[in-house]
C-alpha positions in Angstrom: -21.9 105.8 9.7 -24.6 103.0 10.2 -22.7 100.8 8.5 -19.8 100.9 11.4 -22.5 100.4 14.0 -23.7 97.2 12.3 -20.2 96.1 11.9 -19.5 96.5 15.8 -22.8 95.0 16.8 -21.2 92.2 14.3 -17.8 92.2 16.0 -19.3 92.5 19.6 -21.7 89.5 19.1 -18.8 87.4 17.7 -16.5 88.4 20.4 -19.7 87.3 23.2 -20.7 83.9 21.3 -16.8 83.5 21.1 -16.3 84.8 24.9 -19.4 82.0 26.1 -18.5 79.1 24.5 -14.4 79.8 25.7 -16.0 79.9 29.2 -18.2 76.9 28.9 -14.9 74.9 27.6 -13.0 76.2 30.8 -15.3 75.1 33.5 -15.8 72.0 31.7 -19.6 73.0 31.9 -21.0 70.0 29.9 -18.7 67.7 31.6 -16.9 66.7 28.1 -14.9 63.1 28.7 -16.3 62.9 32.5 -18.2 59.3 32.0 -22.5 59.7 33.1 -24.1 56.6 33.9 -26.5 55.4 31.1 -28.7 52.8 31.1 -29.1 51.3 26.8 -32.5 50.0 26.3 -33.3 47.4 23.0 -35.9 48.1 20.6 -35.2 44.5 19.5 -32.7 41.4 21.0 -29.7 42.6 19.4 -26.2 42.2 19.6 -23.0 44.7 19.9 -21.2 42.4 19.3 -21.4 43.3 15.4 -21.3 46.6 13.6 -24.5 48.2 12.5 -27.0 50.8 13.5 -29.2 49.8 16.0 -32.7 51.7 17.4 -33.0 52.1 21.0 -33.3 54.3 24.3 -31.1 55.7 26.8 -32.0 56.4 30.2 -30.5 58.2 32.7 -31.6 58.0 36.2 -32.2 61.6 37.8 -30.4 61.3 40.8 -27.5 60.4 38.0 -28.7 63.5 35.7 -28.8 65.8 38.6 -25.8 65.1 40.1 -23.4 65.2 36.6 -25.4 68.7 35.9 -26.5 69.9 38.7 -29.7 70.4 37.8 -33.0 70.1 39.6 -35.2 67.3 37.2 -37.9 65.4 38.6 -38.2 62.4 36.6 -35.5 59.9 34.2 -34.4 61.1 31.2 -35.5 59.0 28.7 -34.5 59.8 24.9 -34.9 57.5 21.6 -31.5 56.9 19.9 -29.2 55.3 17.0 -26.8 53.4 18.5 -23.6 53.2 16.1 -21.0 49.8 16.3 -17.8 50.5 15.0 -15.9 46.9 16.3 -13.0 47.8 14.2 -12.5 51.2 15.8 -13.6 49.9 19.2 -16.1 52.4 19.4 -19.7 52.5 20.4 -21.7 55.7 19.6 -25.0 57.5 20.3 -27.3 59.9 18.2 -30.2 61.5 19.2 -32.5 64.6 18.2 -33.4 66.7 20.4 -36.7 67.9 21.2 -39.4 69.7 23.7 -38.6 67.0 25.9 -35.4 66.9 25.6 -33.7 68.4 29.4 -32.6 72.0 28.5 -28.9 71.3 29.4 -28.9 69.0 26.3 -30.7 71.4 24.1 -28.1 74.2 24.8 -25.1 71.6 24.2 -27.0 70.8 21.2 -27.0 74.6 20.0 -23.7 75.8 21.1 -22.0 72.4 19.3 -23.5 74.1 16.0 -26.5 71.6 15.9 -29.6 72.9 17.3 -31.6 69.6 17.0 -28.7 66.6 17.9 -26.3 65.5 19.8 -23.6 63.0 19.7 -21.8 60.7 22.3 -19.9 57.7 22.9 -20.1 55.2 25.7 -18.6 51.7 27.1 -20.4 49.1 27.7 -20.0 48.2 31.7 -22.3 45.4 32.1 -25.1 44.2 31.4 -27.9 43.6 34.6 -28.9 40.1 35.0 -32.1 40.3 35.5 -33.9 38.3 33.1 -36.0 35.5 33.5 -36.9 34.7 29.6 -35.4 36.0 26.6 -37.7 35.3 23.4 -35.3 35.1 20.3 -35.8 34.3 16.8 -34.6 30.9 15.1 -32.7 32.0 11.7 -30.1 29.5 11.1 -27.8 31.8 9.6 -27.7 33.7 12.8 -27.6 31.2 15.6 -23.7 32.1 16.5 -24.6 35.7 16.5 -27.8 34.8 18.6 -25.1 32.6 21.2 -23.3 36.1 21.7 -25.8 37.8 22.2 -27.6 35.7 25.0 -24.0 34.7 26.5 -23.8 38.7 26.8 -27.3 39.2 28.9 -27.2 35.6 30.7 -31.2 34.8 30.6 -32.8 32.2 32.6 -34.5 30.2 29.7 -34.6 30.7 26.3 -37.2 30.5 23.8 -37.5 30.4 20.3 -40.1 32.4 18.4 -40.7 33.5 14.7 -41.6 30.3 13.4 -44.4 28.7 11.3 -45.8 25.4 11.8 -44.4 23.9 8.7 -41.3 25.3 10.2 -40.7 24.4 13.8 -37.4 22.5 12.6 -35.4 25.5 12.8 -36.6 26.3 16.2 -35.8 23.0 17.6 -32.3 23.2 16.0 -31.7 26.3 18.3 -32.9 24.6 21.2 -30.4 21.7 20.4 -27.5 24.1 20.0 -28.0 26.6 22.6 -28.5 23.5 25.3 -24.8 22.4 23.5 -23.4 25.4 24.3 -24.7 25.3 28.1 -27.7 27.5 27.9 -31.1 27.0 28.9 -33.9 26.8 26.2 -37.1 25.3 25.3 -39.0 24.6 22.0 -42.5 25.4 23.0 -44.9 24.5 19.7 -47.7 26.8 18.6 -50.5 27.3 20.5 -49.3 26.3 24.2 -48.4 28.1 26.6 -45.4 28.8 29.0 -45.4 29.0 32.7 -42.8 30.8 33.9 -43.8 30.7 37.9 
């Protein structure tokens, strides 16, 4: 006899988890496919305009939060995150864990998707702000096309190299040279002196 009351507390719980997430998919609760405003912040100068992994941050203003969830936050959402390049596939992807600080609408999505501590997304890039006055960008040779994408992408006022030795101030030179060739602005500033941007 117990044995068929465990089995219909089984069946029952089941039929509610079953029941919820049904209900969540029909109101669209999470907003699946509806497009949130996100803001991507760097860890480093780096470029999606090649495939890799990249650290970073997403931010997500709280009027913007508050609005797509209706929910009552007080402050940005800001969350550490992988940030996947797929150029082949066209797609752009996000991963983060979640955690206490994590807003509680994205810690149940997180649980109900079957993953208590992550969550997955996708997002297109819409622009970038142009807002900077100096970008500060490593002189690698090998990179310096990849390095002309990138600050073509985020349009800087100057550019200056850094990431160089005093035996090797060549290479940052070079990337002044080029980068002037391709119509950007840059300056080689030598070790040890200093740059006024007023």
């Amino acid at each position: 006899m117990l044995n068929y009351v465990w089995l219909g507390l089984i069946i029952l719980g089941i039929g509610t988890a079953i029941t919820t997430d049904i209900m969540d998919q029909a109101d669209n609760k999470f907003r699946n496919s509806d497009p949130l405003p996100i803001e991507i912040i760097f860890d480093d100068s780096t470029s999606l305009s090649r495939d890799g992994a990249y650290d970073g941050k997403i931010k997500v203003n709280l009027d913007n939060y508050n609005e797509f969830y209706g929910t009552l936050l007080n402050s940005d959402v800001v969350v550490n995150t992988k940030i996947s390049v797929n150029r082949a596939e066209d797609k752009i992807g996000i991963f983060f864990k979640v955690d206490d600080n994590t807003p509680e609408m994205w810690k149940y999505m997180a649980k109900v998707s079957g993953k208590d501590d992550d969550l997955m997304g996708s997002f297109k890039l819409r622009e970038i702000q142009n807002g900077i006055d100096c970008c500060f960008i490593a002189c690698f040779e090998d990179h310096f096309k990849s390095y002309l994408e990138f600050i073509e992408n985020i349009k800087p006022k100057l550019v200056v190299p850094y990431h160089f030795t005093e035996n090797k101030e060549e290479s940052a030179k070079k990337l002044v040279d080029f980068l002037k060739n391709n119509g950007i602005e840059s300056v080689f500033i030598p070790i040890g002196e200093k740059l006024n941007l007023s």
